[in-house]
DOSE-307821 format. One record per residue: residue in one letter; x, y, z of N, C-alpha, C, CB in turn; residue number from 1. Coordinates in pm, 1 decimal. Atoms other than C-alpha are relative to their C-alpha. Glycine has a CB too. Layout:
+------+----------+----------+----------+----------+----------+----------+----------+----------+----------+----------+----------+----------+------+
| resn |      npx |      npy |      npz |     capx |     capy |     capz |      cpx |      cpy |      cpz |     cbpx |     cbpy |     cbpz | resi |
+------+----------+----------+----------+----------+----------+----------+----------+----------+----------+----------+----------+----------+------+
|    A |        X |        Y |        Z |        X |        Y |        Z |        X |        Y |        Z |        X |        Y |        Z |  NUM |
...
+------+----------+----------+----------+----------+----------+----------+----------+----------+----------+----------+----------+----------+------+
# end
This chain:
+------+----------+----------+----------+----------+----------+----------+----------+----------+----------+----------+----------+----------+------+
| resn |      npx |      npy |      npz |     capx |     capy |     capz |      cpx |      cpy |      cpz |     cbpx |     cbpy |     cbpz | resi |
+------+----------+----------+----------+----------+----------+----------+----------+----------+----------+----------+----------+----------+------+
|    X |     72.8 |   -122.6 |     29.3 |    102.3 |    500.7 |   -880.7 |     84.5 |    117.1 |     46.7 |   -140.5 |      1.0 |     68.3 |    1 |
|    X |    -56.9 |   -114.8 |     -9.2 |    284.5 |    824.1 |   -878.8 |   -125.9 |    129.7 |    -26.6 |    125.0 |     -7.0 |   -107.7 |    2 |
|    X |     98.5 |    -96.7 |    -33.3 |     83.0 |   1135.7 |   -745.5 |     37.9 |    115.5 |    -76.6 |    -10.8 |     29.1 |    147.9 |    3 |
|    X |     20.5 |    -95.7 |     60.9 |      8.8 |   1402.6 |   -972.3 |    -34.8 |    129.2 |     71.6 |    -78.7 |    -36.4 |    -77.4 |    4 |
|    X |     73.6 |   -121.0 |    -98.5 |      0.3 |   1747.7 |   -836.6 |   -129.4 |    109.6 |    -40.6 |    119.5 |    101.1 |     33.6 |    5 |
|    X |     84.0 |   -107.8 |     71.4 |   -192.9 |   1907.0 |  -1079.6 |   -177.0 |    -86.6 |     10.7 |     77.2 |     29.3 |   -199.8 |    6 |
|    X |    138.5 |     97.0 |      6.7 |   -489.6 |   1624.5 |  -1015.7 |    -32.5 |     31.2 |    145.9 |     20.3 |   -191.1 |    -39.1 |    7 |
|    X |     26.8 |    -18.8 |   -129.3 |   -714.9 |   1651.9 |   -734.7 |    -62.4 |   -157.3 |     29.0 |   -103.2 |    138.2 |     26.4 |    8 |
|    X |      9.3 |    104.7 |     -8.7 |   -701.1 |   1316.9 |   -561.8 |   -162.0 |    -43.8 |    109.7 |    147.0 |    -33.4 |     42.2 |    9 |
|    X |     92.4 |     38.7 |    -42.4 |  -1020.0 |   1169.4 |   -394.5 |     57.0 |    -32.5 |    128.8 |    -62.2 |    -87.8 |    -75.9 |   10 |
|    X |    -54.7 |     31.6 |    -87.6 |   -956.9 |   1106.4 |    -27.0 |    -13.0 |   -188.4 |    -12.6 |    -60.5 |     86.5 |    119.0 |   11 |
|    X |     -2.0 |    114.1 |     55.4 |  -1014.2 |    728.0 |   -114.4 |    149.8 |    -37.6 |    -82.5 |   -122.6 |      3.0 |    -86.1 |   12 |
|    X |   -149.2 |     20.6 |    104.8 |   -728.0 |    779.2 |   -384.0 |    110.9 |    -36.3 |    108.8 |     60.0 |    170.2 |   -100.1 |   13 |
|    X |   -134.2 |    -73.0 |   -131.8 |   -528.9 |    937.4 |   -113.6 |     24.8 |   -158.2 |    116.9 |   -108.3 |    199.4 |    145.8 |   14 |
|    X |    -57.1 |     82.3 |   -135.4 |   -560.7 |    638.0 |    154.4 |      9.5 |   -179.6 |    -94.9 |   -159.9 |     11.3 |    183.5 |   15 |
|    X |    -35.4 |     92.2 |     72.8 |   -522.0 |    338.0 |   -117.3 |    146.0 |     27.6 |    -51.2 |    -98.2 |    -16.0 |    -97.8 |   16 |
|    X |   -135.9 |      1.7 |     23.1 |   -220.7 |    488.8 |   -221.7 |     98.1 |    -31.9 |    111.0 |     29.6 |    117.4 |    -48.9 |   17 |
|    X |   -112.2 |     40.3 |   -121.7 |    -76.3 |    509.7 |    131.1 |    -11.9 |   -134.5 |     38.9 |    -16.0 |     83.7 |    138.7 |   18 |
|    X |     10.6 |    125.3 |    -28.3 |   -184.7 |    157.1 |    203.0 |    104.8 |   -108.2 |    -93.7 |   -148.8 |    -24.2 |    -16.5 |   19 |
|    X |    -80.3 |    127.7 |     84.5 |      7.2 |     -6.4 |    -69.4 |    139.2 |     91.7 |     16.1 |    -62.9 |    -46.0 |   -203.1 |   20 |
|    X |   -117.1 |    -75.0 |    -59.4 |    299.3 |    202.4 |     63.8 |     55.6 |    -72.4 |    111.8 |    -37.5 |    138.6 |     47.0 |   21 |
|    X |    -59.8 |     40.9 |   -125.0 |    314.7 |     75.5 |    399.9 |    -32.5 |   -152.7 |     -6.6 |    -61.3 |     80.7 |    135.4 |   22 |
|    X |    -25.7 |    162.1 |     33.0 |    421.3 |   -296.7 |    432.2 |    -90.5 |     -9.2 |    159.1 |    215.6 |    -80.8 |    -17.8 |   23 |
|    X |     25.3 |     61.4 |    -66.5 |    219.3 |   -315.2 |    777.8 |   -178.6 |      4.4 |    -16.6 |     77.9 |     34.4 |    111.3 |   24 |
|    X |    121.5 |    -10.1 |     33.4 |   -113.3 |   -289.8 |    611.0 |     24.3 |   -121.4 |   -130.9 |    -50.9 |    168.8 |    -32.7 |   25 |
|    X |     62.7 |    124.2 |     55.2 |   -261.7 |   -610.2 |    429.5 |     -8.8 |     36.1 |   -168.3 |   -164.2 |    -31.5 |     79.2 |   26 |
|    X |     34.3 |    -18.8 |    116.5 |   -323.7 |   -437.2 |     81.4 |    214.4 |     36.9 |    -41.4 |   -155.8 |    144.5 |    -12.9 |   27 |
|    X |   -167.3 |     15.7 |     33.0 |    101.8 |   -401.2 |     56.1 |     20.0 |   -104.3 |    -48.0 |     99.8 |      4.5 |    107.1 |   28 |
|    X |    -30.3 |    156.6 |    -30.6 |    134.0 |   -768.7 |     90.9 |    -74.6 |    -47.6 |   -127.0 |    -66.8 |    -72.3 |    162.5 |   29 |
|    X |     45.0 |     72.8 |     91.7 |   -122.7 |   -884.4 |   -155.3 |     17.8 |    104.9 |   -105.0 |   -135.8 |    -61.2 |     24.7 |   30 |
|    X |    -25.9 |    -64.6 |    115.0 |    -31.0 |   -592.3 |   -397.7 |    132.5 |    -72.6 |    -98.5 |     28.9 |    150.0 |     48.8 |   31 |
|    X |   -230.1 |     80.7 |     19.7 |    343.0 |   -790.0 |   -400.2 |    -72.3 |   -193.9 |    -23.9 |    180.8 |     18.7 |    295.7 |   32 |
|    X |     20.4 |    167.2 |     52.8 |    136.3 |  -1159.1 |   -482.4 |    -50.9 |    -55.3 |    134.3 |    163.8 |    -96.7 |    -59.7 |   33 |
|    X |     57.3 |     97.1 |   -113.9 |     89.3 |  -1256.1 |   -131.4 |   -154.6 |     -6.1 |     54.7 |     77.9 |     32.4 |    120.5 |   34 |
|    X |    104.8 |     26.5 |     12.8 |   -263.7 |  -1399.5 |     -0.4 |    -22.7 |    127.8 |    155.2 |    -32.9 |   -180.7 |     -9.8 |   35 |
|    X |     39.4 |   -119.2 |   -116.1 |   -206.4 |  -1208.4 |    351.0 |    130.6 |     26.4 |     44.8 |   -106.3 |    -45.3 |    138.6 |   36 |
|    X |   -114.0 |      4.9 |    -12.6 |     49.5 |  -1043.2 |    537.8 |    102.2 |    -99.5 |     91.6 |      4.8 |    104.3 |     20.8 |   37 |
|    X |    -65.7 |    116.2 |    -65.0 |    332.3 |  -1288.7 |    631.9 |     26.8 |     46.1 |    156.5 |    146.3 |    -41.1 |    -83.4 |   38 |
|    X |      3.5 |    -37.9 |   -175.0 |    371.9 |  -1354.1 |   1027.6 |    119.7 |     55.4 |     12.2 |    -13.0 |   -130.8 |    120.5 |   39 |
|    X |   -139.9 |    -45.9 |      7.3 |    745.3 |  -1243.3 |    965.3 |     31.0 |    117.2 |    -74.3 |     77.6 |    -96.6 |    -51.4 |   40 |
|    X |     15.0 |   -124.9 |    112.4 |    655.4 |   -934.5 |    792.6 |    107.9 |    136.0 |     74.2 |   -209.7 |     61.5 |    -13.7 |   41 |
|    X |   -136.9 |   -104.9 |     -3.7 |    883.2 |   -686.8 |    994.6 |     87.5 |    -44.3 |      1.7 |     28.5 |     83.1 |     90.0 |   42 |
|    X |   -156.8 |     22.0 |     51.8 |   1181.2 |   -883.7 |    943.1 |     87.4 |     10.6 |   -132.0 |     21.7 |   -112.5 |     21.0 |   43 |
|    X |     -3.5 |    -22.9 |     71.9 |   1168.4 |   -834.2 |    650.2 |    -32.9 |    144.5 |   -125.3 |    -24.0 |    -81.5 |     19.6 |   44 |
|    X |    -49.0 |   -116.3 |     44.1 |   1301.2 |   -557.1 |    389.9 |    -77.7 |     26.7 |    -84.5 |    120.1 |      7.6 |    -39.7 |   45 |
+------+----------+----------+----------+----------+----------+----------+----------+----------+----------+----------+----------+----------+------+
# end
């Protein structure tokens, strides 16, 4: 999802987007196929 500036985003919008952003939140992980996040998740790039 790429943020539109001219749209006014829902704060909902706003914190689903950052979630599938950051790899140490659970909705990253299963956005990418996985069931949860792996126990080796900051070693990885």
């Amino acid at each position: 999802m790429s943020l539109d500036e001219n749209y006014d985003y829902s704060q909902e919008e706003l914190d689903n987007h950052s979630d599938q952003l950051n790899s140490n939140n659970d909705t990253y992980w299963s956005d990418r196929g996985y069931d949860e996040r792996p126990d080796d998740w900051e070693n990885r790039d």
